[in-house]
C-alpha positions as CSV (number, residue, x, y, z in Angstrom):
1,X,119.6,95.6,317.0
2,X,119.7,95.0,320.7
3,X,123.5,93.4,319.7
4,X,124.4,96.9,319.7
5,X,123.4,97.4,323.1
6,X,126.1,95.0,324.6
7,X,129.2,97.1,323.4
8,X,127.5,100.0,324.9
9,X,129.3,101.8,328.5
10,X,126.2,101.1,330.9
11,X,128.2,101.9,333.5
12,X,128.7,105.4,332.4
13,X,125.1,106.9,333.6
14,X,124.8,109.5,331.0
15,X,125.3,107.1,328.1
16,X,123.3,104.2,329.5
17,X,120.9,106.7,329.8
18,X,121.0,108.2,326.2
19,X,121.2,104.3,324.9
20,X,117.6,103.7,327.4
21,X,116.2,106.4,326.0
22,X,117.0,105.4,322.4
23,X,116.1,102.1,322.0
24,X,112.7,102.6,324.1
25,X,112.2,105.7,321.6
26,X,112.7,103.5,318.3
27,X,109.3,101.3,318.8
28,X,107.5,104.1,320.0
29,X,107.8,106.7,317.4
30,X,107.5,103.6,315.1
31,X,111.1,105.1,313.4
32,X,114.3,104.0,314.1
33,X,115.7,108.1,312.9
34,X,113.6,109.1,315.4
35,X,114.7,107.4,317.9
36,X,118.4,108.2,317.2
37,X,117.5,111.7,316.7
38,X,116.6,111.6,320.2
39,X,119.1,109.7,321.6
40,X,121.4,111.9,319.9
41,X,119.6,115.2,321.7
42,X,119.6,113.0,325.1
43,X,123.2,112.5,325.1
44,X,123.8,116.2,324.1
45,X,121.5,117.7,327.0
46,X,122.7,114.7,329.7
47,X,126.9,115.1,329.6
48,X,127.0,119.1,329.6
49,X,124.6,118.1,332.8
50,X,127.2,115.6,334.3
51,X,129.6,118.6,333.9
52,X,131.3,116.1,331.0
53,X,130.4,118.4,328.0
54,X,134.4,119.0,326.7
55,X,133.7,115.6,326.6
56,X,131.5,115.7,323.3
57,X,132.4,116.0,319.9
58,X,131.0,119.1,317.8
59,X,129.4,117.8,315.4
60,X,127.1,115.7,317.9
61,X,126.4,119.1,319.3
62,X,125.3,119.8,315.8
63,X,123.4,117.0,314.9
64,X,121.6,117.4,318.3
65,X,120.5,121.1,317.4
66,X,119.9,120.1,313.7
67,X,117.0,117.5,315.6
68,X,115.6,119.7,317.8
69,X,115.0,122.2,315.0
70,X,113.7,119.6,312.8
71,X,111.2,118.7,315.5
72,X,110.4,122.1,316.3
73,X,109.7,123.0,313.1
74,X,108.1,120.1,311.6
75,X,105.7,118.9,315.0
């Protein structure tokens, strides 16, 4: 899994950051959905915040909100 972390952009601060915040979530939250569920919010909240949000595709936008809600809800 940590493969995956090779091909990522670390030198683009908002994804490093996401991808950080991913794969320290995974082992944590003892699931590896929850860790992408947060690392997909992360990278929503962290590009509109580096003024990169056009940046974004939609649907992450989507899947982002469809996390937090399931967390909202189901915490």
């Amino acid at each position: 899994m940590v493969r995956g972390l090779a091909r990522a952009d670390l030198s683009d601060p908002p994804a490093a950051v996401a991808a950080f915040l991913t794969m320290v979530t995974m082992p944590f939250a003892f699931s590896i959905t929850e860790g992408i569920g947060f690392g997909f919010i992360a990278y929503a909240v962290l590009m509109p915040a580096a003024g990169r949000g056009r940046e974004v595709h939609p649907l992450l936008y989507l899947f982002a909100g469809l996390f937090v809600l399931r967390y909202a809800y189901l915490r």
